[in-house]
C-alpha positions in Angstrom: -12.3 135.6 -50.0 -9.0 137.5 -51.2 -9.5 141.3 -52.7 -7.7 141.2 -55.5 -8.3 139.1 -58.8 -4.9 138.1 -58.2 -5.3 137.0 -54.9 -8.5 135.1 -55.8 -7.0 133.1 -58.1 -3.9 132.1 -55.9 -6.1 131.3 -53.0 -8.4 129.2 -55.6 -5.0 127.2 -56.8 -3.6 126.9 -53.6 -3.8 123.5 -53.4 -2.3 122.9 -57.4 -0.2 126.1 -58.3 1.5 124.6 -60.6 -2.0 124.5 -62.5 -2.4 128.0 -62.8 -0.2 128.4 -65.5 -2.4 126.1 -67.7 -5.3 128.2 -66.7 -3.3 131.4 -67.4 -2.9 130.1 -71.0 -6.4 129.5 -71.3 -7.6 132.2 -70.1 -5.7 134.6 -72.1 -6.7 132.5 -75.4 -10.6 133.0 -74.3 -9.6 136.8 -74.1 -8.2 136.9 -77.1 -10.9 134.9 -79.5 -14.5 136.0 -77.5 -15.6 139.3 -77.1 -16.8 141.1 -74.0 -15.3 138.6 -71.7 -15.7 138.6 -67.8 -14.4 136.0 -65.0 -15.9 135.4 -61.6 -13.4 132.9 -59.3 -15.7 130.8 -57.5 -15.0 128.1 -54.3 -14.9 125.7 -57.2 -14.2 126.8 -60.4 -13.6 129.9 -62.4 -16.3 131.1 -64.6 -16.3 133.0 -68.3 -19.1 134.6 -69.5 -20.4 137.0 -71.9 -24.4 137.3 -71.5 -24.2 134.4 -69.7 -21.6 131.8 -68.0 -20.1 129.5 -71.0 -16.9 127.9 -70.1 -15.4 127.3 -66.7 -11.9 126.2 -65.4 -12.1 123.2 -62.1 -9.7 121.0 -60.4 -12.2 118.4 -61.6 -11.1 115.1 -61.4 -12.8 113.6 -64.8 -10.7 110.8 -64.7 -9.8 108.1 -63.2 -6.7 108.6 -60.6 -4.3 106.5 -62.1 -5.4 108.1 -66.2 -5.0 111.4 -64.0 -1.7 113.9 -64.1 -0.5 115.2 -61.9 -0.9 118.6 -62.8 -4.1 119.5 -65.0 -7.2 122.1 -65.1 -10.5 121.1 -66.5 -12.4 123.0 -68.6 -16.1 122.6 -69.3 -18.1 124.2 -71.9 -21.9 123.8 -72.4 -23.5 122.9 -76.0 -26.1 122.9 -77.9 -25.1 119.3 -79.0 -23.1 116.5 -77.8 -19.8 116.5 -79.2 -17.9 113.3 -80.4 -14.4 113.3 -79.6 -11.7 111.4 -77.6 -11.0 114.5 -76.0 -14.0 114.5 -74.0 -13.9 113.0 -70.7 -17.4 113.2 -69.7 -21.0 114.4 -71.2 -23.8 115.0 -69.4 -27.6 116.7 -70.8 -28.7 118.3 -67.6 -31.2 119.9 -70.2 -32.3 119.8 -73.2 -30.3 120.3 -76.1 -27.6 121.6 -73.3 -24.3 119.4 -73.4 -21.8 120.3 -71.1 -18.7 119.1 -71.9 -15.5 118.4 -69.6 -12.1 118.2 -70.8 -8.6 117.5 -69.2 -5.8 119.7 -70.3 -2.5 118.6 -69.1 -0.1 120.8 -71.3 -0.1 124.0 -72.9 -0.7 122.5 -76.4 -3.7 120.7 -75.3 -5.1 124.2 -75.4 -5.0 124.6 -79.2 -7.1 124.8 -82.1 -9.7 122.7 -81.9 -10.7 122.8 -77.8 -10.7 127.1 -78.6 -13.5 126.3 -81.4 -15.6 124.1 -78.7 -15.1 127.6 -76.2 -15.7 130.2 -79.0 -19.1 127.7 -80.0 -20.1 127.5 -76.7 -19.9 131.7 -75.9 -22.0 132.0 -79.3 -24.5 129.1 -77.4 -24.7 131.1 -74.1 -24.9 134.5 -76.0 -28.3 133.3 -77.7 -30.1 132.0 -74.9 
């Protein structure tokens, strides 16, 4: 595994770097809007957490190949409920009353408004447990 955070996350994108500037706009919106923030880059995926882990960054592919772009991230967040939205690409209850969510992002502005409220709800989840 690299030394650096920097190295980490190159090694981790290696495969996609043209992704990790999608990540590196999410990221810096999770810094900004959720206190006491800290990121662990795993084999396959790159965690957040505050008491505990409660959004994560993958190479998942959620979709189909041919719904797929070429370059995207996906983010997953876990929730107290199930959310219904268009946006989601899968759902799954591995407990209960624990949703986790996953969500291609494709572009910058898919990172806006409303997928920061689904992070910022699920920090407040995983800070209560």
């Amino acid at each position: 595994m690299p030394d650096s955070f920097g190295e980490a996350l190159a090694f981790f994108f290696r495969e996609k770097p043209e992704a990790q500037a999608l990540y590196e706009v999410f990221a810096q919106k999770v810094f900004d809007q959720v206190d006491s923030v800290d990121v662990k880059v795993q084999k396959t995926q790159i965690a957040f957490r505050n008491k505990h882990y409660f959004a994560f960054v993958s190479l998942l592919p959620v979709r189909k190949k041919a719904q797929r772009p070429d370059t995207y991230i996906t983010v997953s967040f876990g929730l107290r409920r199930r959310l219904d939205s268009p946006r989601i690409d899968a759902a799954a209850e591995p407990y209960p009353e624990r949703w986790t969510h996953h969500v291609l992002i494709a572009s910058p502005e898919e990172i806006d408004d409303e997928l920061m409220g689904w992070v910022r709800e699920a920090a407040v989840f995983a800070a209560l447990k």
